[in-house]
C-alpha positions in Angstrom: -107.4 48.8 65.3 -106.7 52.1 63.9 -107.9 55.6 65.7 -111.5 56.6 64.6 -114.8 58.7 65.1 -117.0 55.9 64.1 -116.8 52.2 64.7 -113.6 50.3 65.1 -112.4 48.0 62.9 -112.6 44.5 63.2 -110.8 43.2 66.0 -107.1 41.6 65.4 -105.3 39.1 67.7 -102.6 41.3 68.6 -105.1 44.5 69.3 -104.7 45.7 73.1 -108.3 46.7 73.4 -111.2 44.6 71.9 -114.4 45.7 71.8 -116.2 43.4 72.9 -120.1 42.1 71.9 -123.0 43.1 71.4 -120.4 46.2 70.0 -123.5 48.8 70.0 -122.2 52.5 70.0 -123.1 54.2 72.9 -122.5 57.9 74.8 -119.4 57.1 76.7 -116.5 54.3 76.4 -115.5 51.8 78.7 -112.0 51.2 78.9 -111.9 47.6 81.2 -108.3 46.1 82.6 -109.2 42.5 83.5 -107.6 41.4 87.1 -104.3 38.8 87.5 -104.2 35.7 84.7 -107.4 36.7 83.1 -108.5 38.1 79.9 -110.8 39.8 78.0 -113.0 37.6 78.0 -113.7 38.1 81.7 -115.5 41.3 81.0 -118.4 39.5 78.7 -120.9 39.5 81.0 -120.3 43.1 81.8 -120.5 44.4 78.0 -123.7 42.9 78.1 -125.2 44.8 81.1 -123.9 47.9 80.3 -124.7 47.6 76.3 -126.6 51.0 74.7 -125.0 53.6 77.9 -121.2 52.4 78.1 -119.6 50.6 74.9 -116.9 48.1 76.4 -112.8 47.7 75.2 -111.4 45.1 76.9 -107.9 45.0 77.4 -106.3 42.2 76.0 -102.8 41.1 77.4 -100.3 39.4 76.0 -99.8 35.7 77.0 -103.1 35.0 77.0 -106.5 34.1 75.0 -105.8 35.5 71.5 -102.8 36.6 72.3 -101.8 33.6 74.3 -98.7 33.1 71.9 -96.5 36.2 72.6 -94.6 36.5 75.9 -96.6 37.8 79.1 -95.1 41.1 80.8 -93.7 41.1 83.8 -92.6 44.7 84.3 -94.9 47.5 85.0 -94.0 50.4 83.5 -93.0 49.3 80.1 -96.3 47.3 79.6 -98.1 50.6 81.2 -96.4 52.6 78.3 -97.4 50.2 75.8 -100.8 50.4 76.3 -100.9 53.9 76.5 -99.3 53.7 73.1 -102.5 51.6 71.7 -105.0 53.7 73.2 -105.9 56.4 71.5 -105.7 54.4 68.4 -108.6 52.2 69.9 -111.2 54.7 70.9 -113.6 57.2 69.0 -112.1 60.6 70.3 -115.2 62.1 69.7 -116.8 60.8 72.6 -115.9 61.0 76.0 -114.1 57.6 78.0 -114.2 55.7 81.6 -111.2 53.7 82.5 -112.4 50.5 84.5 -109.9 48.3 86.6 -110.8 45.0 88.5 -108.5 43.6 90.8 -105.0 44.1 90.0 -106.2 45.7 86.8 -107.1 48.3 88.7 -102.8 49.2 89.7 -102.4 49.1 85.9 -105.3 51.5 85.3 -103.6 53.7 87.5 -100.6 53.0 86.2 -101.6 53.9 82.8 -103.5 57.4 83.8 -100.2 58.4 85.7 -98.5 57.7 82.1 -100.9 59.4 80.4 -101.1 62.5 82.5 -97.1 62.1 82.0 -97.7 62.3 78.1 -100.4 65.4 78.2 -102.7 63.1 76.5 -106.3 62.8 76.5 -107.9 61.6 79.7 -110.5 59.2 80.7 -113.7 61.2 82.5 -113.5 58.9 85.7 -111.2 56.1 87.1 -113.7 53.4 88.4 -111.4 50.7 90.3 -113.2 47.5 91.9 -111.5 45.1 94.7 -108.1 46.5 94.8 -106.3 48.1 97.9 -104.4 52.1 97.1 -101.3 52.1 94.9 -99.9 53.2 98.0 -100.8 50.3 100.1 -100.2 47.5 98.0 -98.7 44.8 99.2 -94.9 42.7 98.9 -95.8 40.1 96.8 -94.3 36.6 97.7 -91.8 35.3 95.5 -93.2 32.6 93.7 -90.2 33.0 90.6 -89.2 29.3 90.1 -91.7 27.3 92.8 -92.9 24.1 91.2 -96.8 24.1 89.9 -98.4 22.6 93.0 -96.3 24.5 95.4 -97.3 27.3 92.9 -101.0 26.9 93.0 -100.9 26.3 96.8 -99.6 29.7 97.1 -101.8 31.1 95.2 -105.0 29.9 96.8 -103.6 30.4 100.4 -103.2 34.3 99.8 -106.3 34.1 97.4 -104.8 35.2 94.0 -108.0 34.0 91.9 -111.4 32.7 92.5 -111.5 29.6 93.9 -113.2 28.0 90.8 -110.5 29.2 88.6 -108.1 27.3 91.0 -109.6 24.1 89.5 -106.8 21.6 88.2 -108.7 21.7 84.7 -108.1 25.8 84.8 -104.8 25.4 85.9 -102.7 25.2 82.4 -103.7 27.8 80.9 -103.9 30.4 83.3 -100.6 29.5 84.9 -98.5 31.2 82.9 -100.2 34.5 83.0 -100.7 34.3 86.5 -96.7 33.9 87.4 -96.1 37.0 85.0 -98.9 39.0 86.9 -97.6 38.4 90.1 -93.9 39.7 89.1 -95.6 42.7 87.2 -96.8 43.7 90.3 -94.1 43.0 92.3 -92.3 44.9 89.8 -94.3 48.0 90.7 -92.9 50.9 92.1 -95.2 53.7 93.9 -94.0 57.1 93.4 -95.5 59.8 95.6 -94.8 62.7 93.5 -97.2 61.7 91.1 -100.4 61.3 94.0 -102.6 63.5 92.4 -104.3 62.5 89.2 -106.6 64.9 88.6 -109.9 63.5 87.8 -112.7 61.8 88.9 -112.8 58.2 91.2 -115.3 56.2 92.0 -114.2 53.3 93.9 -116.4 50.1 94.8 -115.8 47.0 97.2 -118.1 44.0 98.5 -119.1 44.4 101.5 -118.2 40.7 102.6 -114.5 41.7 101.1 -112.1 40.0 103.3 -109.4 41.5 101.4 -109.9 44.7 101.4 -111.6 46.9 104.4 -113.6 50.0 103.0 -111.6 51.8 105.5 -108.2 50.9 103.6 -110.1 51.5 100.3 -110.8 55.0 101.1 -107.3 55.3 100.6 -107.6 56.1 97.1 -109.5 59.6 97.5 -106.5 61.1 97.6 -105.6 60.4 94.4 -109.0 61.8 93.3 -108.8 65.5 94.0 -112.3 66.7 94.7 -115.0 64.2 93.1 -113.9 61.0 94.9 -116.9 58.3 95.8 -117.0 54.8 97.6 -119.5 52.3 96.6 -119.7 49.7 98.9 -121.7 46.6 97.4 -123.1 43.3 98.2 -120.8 40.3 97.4 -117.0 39.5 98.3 -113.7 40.3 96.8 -114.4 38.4 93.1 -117.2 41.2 92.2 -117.3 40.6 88.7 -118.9 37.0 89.3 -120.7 37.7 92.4 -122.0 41.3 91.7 -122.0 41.7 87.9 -125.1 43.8 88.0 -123.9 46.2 90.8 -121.3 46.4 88.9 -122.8 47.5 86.0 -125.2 49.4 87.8 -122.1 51.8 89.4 -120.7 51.5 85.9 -123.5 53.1 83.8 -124.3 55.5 87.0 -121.3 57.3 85.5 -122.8 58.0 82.4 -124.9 60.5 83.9 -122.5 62.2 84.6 -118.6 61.4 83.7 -116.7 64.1 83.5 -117.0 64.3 87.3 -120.0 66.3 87.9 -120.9 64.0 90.7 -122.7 64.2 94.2 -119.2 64.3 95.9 -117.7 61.6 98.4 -120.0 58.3 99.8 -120.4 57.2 103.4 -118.8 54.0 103.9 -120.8 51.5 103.2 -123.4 53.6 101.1 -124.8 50.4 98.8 -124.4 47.6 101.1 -128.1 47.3 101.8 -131.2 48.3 99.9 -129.6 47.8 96.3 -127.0 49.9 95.1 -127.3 53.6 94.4 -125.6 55.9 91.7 
């Protein structure tokens, strides 16, 4: 797809942000990173939700879906730097954006507003992450480079890399290979504290049944945030985008009201974890 301030073009297998259906314009972009092995296609049920307040890209990765052909990445920065390369050529810049990362999409999010700060490009209104500890606290990834499949997959499951039902046998194929490149991408990530700061809005959101990630650890993050940091704590576990798609949303679209950061200011822990979810 080509830069524009209308509609995009008609999405290409080797585009690094689909838009994904119902495709209906709407006041503010959402720019979605998918979590470790997945694709696009993950975010679906999200465009829906959101459709008429937040128009949805999806990143789409190589090594997987339509793009299943090319080699996965497996270092950080150079696939950070590629997508910040695609970008701008993939939004309206008319209209302001919201970068959304799930799970480990949410490092690469980071990643790429750290590169695009580096480039004195445009950026998003607001960083939304969901399930996914501080740059600064993520963890050593095992080595899996080289284990067999089922020594793989038992790996995987034991540390719990992916929803269990992806963990299926039938699953296991084709999200193998994109999985083993994830978990060297980010064990190829290197946290530099120089660049803490990013300047812009964060809204943050975790299940409150997360066994993963304590809201305590996940207020680590504010201080990448500046002034206008919040913490959304939700119903649901770590693997929100199944259990919680319409809390999801619900934060999601909350930030349409007001994106560029003119928020309410930081959340108590555990704000949404009964009663519903509030913006």
């Amino acid at each position: 797809m080509s830069g524009t301030t209308g509609a995009p073009a008609r999405p290409e297998a080797t585009d690094w942000f689909v838009r994904l259906p119902p495709r209906r314009t709407a006041p503010v972009q959402l720019v979605a990173i998918p979590g470790a092995g997945t694709g696009c296609g993950v975010m679906a049920p999200l465009a829906r939700r959101v459709a008429g307040e937040l128009e949805l890209f999806a990143a789409s990765l190589p090594g997987r879906l339509a793009r299943y052909a090319e080699p996965a990445r497996t270092e950080f920065d150079p696939l950070v730097a590629e997508l910040a390369d695609a970008l701008p050529g993939a939004l309206d810049d008319t209209r302001p954006y919201v970068l959304f990362g799930y799970c480990s999409g949410a490092l690469l999010a980071y990643g790429l507003v750290r590169e695009l700060r580096r480039r004195a490009a445009r950026l998003p209104a607001r960083l939304v992450v969901v399930s996914f500890v501080p740059p600064h606290r993520v963890p050593v990834q095992p080595n899996l480079t080289g284990l067999p499949s089922a020594e793989f997959w038992e790996a995987i499951l034991t540390h719990g890399g992916v929803p269990a039902a992806l963990g299926e046998p039938e699953h296991r194929p084709a999200l193998e290979p994109a999985l083993r490149a994830d978990y060297q991408l980010i064990a190829d990530y290197a946290h530099v504290d120089e660049d803490t700061v990013l300047g812009l809005p964060i809204t943050v959101v975790v299940g409150a049944g997360d066994e993963m990630l304590d809201p305590e650890v996940a207020l680590g993050w504010s201080r990448y945030a500046g002034d206008d940091f919040t913490l959304k704590v939700v119903g649901g576990g770590h693997w929100l985008l199944g259990e919680a798609v319409d809390d999801i949303a619900h934060q999601l679209t909350c930030v349409t009201c007001h994106p560029a950061g003119q928020g309410a200011g930081p959340s108590p822990v555990g704000g949404s974890a009964s009663g519903g979810p509030v913006c």
